[in-house]
NUDRENTI-89731 format. One record per residue: residue in three letters; y, z, x of N, C-alpha, C in turn. Coordinates in steps of 0.001 Angstrom, whole numbers, plus 524288, in hexadecimal, padded with zeros to 5 digits. Each point is the difference from the previous one (the first is absolute). Layout:
REM residues N
ALAYZXYZXYZX/...
This chain:
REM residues 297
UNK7B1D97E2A4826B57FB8680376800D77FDD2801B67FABF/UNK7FAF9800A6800EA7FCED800C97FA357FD8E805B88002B/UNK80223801CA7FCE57FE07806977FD2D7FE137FF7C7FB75/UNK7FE907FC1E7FE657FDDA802057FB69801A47FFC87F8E9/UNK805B2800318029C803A0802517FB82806917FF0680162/UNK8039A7FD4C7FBD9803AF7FE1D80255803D9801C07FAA3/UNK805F7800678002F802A1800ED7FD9B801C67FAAB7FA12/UNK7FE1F7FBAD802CD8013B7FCA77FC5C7FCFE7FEF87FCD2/UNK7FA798023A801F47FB14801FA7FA4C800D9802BD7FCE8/UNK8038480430801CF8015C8048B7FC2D8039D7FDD67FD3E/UNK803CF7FE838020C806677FD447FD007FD097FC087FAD3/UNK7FD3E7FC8A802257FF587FCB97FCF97FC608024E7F9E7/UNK7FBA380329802BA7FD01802797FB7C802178035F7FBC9/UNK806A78031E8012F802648017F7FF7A803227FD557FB01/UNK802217FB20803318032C7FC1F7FA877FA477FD027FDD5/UNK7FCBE800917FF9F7FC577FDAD7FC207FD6A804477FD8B/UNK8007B804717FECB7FD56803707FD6D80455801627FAB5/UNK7FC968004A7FD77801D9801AA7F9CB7FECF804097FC7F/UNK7FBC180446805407FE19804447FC61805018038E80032/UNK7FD09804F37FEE0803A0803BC7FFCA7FE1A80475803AE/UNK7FB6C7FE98804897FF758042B80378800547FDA080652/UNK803C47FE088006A800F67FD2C805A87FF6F802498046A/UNK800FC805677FF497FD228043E805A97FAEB7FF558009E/UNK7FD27801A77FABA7FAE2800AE800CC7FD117FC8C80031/UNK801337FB0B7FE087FE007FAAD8016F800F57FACC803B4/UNK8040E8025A80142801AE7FC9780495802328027A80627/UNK80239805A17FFAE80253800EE804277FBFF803A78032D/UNK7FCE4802607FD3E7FBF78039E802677FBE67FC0180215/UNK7FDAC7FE1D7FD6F7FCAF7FB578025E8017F7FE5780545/UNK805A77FE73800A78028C7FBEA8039980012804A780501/UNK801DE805A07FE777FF3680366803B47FC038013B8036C/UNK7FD62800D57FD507FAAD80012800B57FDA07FCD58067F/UNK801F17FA007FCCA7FF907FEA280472803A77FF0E804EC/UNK80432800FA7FF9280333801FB803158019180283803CB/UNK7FB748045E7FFE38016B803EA804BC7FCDB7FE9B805A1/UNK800CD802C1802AC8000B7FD8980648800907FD46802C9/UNK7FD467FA59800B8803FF7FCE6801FB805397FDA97FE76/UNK800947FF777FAC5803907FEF87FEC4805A1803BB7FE85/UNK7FF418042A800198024F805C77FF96802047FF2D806F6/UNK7FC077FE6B804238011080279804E0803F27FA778011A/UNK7FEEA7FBD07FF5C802B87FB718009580753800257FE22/UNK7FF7C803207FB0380486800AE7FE27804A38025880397/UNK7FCB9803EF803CD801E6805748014E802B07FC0680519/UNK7FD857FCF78011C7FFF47FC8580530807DD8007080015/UNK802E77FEA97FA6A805A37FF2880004802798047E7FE65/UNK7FC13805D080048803DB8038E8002A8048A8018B803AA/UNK7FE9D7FE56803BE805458021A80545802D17FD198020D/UNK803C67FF128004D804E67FC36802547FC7F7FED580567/UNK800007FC51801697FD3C7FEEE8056A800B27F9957FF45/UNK7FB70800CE804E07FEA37FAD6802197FDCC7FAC97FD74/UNK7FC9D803127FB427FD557FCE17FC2B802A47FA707FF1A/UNK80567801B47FEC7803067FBB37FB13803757FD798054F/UNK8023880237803678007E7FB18803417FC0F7FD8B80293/UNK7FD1C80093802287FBC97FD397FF5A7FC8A7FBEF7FF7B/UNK800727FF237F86A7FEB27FCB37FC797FDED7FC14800C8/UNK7FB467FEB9800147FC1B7FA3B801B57FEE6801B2804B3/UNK8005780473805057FD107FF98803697FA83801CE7FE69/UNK7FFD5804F97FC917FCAB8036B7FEB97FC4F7FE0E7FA00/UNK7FBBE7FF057FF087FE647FEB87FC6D800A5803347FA9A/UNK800EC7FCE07FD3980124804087FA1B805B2801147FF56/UNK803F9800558040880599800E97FFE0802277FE907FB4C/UNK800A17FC927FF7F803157FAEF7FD727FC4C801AB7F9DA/UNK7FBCE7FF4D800047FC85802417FB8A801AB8040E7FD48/UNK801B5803DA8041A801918047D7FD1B804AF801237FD9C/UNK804207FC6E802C1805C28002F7FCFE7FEA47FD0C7FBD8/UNK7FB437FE3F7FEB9801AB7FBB87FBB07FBA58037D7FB2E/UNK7FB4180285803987FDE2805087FAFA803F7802E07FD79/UNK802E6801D98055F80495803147FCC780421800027FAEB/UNK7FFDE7FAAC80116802C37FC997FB1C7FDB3800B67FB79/UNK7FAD77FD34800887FCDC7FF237FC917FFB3805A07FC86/UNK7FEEB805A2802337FF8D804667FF7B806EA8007C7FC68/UNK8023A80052802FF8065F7FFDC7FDCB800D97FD757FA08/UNK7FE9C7FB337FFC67FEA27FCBB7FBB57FCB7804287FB43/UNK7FC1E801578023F7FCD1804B67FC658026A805487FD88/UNK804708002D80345802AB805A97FEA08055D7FC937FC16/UNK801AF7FBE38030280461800BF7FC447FD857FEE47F9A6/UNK7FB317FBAC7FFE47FCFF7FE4C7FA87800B08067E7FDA7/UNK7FEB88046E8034A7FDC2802B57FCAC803A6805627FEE5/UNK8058B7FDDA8021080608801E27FF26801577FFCC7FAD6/UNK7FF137FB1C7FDC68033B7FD6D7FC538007C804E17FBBE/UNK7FB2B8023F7FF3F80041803C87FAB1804678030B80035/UNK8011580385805FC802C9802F980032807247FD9D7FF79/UNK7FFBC7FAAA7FF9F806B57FCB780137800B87FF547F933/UNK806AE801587FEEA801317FFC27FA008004B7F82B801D1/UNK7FDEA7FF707FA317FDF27FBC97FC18805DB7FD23802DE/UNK7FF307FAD480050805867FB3C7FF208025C7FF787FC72/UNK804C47FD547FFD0801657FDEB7FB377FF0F7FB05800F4/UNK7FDB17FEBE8044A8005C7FB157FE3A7FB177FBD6800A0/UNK800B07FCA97FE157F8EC7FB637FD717FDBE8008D8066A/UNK7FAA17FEFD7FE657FB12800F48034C7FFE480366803DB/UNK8028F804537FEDA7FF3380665802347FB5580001801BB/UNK7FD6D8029E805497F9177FF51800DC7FC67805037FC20/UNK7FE2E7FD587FF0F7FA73805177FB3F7FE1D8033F80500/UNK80172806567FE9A7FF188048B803477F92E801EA7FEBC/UNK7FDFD7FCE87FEAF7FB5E801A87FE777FD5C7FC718046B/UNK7FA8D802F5803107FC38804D37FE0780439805518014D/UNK7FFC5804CE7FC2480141803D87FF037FE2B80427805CC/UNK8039B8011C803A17FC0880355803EE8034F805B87FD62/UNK7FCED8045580004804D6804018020580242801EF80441/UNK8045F80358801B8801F98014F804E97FC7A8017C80342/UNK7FC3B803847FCBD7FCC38038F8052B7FAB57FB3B80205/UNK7FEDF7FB307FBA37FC417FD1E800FD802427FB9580429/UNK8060F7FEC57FF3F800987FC42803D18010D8041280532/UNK7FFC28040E800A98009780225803CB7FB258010380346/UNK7FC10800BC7FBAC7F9E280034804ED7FF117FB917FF33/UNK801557FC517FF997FFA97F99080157800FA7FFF68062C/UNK8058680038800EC801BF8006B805277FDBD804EC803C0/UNK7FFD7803597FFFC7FEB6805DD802177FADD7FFE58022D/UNK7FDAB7FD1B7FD077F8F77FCB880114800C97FD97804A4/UNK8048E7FD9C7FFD47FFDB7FB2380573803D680367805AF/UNK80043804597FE0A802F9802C480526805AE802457FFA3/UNK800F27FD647FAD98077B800187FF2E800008067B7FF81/UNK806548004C7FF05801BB806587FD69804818001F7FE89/UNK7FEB6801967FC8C804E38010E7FB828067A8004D8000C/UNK803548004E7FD7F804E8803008012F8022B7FEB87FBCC/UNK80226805797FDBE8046E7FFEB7FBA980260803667FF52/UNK8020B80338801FC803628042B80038802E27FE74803EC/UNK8061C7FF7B7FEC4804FF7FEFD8041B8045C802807FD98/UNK803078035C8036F8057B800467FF14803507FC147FFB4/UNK8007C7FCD88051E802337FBE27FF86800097FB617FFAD/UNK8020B7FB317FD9D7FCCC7FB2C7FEFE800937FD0480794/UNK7FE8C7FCEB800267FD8D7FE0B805017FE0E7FA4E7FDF9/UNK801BD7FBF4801437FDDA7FB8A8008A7FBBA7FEEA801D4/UNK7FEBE80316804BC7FAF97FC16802017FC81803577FB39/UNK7FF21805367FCA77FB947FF837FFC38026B800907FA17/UNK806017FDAA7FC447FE35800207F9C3801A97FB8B7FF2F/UNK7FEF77FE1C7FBCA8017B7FB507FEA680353802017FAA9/UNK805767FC257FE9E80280800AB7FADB7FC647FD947FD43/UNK800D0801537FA0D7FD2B7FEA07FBE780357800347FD4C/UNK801A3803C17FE0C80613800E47FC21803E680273800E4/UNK805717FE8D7FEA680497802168029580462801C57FA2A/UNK7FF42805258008680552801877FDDB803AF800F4802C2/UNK803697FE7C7FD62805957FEAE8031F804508052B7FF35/UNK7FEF58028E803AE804B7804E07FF778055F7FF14800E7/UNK80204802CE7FB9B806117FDEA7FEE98041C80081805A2/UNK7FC7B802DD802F48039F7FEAA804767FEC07FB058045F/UNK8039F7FC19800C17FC1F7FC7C804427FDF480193802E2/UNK803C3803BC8034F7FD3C80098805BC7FBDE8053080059/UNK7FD76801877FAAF7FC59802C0801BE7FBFE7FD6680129/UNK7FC98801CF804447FB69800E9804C07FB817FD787FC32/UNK7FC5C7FE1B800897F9F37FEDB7FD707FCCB8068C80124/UNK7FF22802507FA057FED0802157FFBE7FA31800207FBDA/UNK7FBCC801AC801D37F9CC7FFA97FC8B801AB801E77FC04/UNK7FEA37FDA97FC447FF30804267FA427F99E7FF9A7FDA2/UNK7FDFC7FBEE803427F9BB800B27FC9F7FBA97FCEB802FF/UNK7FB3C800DF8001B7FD527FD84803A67FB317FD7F7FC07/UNK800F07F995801757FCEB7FEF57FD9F7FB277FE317FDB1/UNK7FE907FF6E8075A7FAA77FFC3801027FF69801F9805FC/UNK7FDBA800ED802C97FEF4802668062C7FFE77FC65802D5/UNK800E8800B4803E87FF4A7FBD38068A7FCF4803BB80167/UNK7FE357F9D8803F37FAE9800B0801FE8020E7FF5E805D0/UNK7FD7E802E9804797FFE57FE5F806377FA738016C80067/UNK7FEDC7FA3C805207FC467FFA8803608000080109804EC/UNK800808069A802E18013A800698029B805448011180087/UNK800747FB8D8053D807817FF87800BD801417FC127FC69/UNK7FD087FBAF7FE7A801867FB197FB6480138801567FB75/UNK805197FE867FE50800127FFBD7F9BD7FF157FC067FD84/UNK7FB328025D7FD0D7FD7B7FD997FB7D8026E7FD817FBAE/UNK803A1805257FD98800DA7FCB27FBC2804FD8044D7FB80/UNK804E380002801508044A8025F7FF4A7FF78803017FB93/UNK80122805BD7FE6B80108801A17FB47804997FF637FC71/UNK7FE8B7FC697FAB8803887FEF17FDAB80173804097FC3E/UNK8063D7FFDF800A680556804827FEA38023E7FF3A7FAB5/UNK802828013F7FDF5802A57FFC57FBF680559804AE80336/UNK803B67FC4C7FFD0802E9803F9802CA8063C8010E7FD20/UNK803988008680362805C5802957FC58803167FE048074F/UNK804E17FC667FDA7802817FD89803F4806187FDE17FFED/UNK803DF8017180234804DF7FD147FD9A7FF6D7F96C802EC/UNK803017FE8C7FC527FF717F9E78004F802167FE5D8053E/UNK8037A8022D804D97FF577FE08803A97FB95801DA80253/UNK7FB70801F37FFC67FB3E80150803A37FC8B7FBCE7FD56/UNK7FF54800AB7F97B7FA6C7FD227FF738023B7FE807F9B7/UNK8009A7FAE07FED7800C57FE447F9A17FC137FE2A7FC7B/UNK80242803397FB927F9F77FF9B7FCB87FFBA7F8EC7FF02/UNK7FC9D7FD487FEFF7FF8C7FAFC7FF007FF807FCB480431/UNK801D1801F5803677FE237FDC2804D57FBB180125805C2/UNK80164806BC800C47FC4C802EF803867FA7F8016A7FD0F/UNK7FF817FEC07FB667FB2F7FF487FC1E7FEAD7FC287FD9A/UNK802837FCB57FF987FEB47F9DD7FE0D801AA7FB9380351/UNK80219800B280455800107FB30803867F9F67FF01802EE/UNK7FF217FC3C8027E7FB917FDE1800F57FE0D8032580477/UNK7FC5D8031F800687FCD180248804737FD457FEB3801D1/UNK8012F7FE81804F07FD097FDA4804697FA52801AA80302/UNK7FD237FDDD804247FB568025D7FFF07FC49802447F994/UNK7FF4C7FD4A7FDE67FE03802FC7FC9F7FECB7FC7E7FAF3/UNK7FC0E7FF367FE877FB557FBD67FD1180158800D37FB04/UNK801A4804AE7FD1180015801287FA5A80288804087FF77/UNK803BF802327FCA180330801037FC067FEE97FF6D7F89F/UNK7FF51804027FE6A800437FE297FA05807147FF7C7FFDE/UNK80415801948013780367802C87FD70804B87FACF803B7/UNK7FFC77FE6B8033E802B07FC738053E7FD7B7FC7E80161/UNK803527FC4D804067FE1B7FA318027B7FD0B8040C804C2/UNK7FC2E7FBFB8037D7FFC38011C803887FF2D7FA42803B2/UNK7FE5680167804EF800867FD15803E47FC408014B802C9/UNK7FC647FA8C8021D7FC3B8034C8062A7FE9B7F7D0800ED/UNK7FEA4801238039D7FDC87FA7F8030B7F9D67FEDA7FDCC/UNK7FFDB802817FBED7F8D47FB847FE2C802AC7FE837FBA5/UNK803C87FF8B7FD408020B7FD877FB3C800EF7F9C77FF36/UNK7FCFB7FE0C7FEF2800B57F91C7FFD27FB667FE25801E3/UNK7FBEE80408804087FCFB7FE348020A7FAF87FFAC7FCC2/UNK7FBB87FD21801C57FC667FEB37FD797FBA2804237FE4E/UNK7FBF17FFAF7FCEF7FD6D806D57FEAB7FCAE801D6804A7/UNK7FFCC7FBEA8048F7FC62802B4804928060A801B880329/UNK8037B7FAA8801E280362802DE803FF804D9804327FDCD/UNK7FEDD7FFFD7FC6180410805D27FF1C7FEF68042A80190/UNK7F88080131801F280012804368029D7FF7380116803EB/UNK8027D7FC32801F98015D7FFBC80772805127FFD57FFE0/UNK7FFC78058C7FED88069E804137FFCF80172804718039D/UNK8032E7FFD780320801368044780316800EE8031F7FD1D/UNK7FEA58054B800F4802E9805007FEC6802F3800AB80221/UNK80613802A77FE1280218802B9801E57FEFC805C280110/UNK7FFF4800928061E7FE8480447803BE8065A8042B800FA/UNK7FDE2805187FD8F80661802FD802227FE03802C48004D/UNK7FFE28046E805807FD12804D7801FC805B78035B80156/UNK7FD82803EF7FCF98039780644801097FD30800A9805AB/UNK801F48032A803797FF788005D803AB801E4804A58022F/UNK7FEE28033D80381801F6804FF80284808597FCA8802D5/UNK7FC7E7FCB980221805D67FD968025D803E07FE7F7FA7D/UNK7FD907FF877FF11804247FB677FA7D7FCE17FC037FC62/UNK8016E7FDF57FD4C7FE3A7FAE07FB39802987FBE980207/UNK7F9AC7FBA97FFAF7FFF27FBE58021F7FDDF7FC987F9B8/UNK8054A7FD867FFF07FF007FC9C7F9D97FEA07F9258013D/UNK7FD0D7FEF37FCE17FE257FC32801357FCBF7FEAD806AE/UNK7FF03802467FF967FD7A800A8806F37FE187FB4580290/UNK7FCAB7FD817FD927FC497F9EE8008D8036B7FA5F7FE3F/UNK80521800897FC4D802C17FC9280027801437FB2E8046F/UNK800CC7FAFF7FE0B801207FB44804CC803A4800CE80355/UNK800C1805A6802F1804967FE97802B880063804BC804E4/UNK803627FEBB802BE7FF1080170805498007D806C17FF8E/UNK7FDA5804B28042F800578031D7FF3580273802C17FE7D/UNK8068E7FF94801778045E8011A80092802357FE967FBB8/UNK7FF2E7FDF07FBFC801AF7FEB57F9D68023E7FAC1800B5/UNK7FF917FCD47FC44803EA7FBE17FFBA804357FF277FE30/UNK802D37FBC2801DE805487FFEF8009480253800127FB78/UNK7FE387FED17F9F0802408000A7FD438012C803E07FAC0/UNK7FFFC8034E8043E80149806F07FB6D804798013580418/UNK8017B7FEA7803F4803EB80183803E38044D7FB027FF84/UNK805DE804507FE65804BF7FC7F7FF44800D17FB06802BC/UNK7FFE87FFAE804C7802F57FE0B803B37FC9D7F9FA801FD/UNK7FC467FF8A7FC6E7FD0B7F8997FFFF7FEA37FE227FA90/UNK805EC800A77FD927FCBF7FA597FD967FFF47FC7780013/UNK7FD667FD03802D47FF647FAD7800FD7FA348007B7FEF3/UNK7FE62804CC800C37F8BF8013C7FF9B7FEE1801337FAA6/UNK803307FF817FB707FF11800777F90F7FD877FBCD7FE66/UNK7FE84801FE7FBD37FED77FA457FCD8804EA7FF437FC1D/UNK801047FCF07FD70804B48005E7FBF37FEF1803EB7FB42/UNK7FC2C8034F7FF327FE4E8031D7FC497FFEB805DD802F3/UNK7FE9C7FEA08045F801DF8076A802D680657800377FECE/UNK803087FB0C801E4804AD7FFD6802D880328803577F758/UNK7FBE67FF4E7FEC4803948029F7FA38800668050C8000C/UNK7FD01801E2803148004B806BF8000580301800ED8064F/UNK80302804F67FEB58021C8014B804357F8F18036D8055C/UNK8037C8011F804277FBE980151802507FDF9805BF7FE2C/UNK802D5804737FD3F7FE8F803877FDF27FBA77FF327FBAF/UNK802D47FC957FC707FB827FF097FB097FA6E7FD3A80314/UNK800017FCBC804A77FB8B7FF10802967FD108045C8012A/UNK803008036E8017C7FBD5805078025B7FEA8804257FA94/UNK8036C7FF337FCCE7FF55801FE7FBBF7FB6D7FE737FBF7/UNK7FF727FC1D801997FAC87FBAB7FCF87FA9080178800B7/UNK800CE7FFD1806CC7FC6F7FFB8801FA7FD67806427FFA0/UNK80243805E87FFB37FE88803597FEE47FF96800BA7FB0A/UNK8025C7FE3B7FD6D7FD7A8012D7F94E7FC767FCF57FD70/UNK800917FA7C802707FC507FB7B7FE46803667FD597FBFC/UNK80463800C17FED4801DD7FD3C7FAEA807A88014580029/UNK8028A7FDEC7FDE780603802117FF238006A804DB7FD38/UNK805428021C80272801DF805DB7FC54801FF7FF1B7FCCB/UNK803117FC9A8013D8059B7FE9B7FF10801077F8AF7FF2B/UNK8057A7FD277FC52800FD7FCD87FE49801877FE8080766/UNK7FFC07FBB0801F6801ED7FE8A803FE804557FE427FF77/UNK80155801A3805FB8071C7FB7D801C38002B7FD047FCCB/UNK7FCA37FB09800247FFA07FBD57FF877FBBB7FD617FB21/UNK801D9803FF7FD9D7FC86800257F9D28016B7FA277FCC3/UNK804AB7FC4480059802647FCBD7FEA67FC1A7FB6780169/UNK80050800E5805667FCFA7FADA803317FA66800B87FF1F/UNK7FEBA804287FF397F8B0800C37FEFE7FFCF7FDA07F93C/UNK80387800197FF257FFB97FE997F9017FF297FAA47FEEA/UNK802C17FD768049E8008B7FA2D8007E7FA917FD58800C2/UNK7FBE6804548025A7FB6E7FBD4803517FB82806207FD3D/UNK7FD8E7FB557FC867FD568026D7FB887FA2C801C580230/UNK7FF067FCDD805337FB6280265802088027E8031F805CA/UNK802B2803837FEC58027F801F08060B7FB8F804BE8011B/UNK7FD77804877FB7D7FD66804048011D7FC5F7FCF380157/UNK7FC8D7FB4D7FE177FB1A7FEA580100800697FF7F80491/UNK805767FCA6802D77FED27FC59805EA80151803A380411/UNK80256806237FEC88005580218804F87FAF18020880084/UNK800AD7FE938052F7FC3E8026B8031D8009780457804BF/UNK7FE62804E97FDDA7FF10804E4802F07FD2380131803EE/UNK7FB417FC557FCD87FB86802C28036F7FD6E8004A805A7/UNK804937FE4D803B77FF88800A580457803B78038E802D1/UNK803FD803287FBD680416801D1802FD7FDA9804C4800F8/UNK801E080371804977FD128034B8011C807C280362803C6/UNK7FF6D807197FEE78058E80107803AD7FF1680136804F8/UNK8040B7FEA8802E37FDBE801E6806467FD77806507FEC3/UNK7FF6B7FE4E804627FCCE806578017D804D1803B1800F8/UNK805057FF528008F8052A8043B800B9800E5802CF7FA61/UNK7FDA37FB887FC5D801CA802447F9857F979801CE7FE0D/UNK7FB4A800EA8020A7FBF1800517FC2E7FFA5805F48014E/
């Protein structure tokens, strides 16, 4: 469906600009044209419903998990400033320069709202970024700093607030719950990541599902639109594997569900030996259909 105005205009105008006023020359413009239908279109995937199962009966459906992306793509490009630098070769360039409050009426324009104040850390809505490691293992994941805001659309989360937090090494290990590969998710200055347009060509990479997870009065529904039957699939639950691939079957079923709510590992696995052996094991698992029953969301 055509509004006018699309997220991969912005993304793209975004990595081709070299001034030094990228709000005022590129994101206000793009706003501009932005609002109403395409503002009201957005809103279409604020509420856990009917929409996303659905998908291809209703025109634009399918369009919109994949704007969403496209949009997603725009926020993490414009993350990078706020993620500490790599150590290592071809780190992504965090430039154009937004600030907090500018990437925030970026989104806020299109309906989103804010959040950064938490007592406690929470997966569905922070993401690790950095982990100091408190001398005790088994202390709890605890915030120590916030380092950019999440965003919700509605009941949808947009787009996780990343933490800098304080953790003993059996909850969350530094080098790994911050530098292992994070899934769902296009860019990282600081980590690998992982999402399904990677390999693909410069048109079909952006015929990308979003991942859909709605807070909800009942409960959180993660991954909501995922390939698989309502009731979750079989392979986050002990008792089939015969339904793994040989790259799930490396994580126990905890670290599966553990994955799948953080987007990435805490922790060195069971089976850290055998993942060492098969040098593309983070690239070839594949997550992105696992979804938990509805007894655990």
């Amino acid at each position: 469906m055509s509004y006018g105005v699309d997220a991969r205009e912005l993304y793209e105008a975004l990595a081709w600009y070299e001034g030094v006023e990228p709000y005022e020359t590129i994101v206000v413009p793009w706003l501009d044209r932005a609002q109403g239908g395409y503002r009201s279109w957005l809103a279409t995937a604020a509420e856990d419903g009917s929409w996303w199962t659905e998908m291809g009966t209703e025109p634009g459906d399918q369009e919109l998990v994949w704007e969403l992306y496209a949009l997603h793509r725009v926020s993490d490009r414009l993350l990078l400033t706020f993620q500490p630098a790599s150590d290592q070769p071809g780190s992504p360039d965090p430039r154009p320069l937004l600030s907090a409050r500018e990437y925030l009426d970026l989104f806020t324009s299109l309906g989103m709202t804010s959040f950064e104040d938490s007592d406690a850390f929470d997966p569905f809505l922070h993401e690790i970024v950095e982990v100091e490691q408190a001398d005790d293992p088994h202390a709890p994941i605890e915030i120590i700093e916030l380092l950019w805001p999440g965003l919700m659309l509605g009941q949808l989360l947009f787009n996780r607030a990343g933490m800098r937090i304080r953790a003993g090494s059996e909850h969350a290990q530094r080098g790994v719950a911050d530098r292992s590969p994070l899934y769902w998710t296009f860019q990282r200055r600081h980590r690998p990541t992982v999402d399904l347009s990677q390999g693909w060509g410069s048109n079909s990479q952006w015929r990308t599902d979003y991942r859909l997870d709605y807070r909800t009065p009942v409960g959180d529904r993660l991954n909501a639109a995922g390939d698989c039957p309502i009731d979750g699939r079989a392979d986050l639950h002990p008792d089939h594997p015969e339904n793994l691939s040989p790259e799930e079957r490396l994580l126990t079923p905890g670290g599966r569900r553990e994955l799948l709510r953080h987007r990435c590992l805490l922790r060195e696995p069971e089976a850290a030996d055998a993942q060492a052996a098969s040098l593309a094991w983070e690239q070839d698992l594949m997550p992105f259909d696992w979804r938990l029953p509805n007894s655990e969301a």
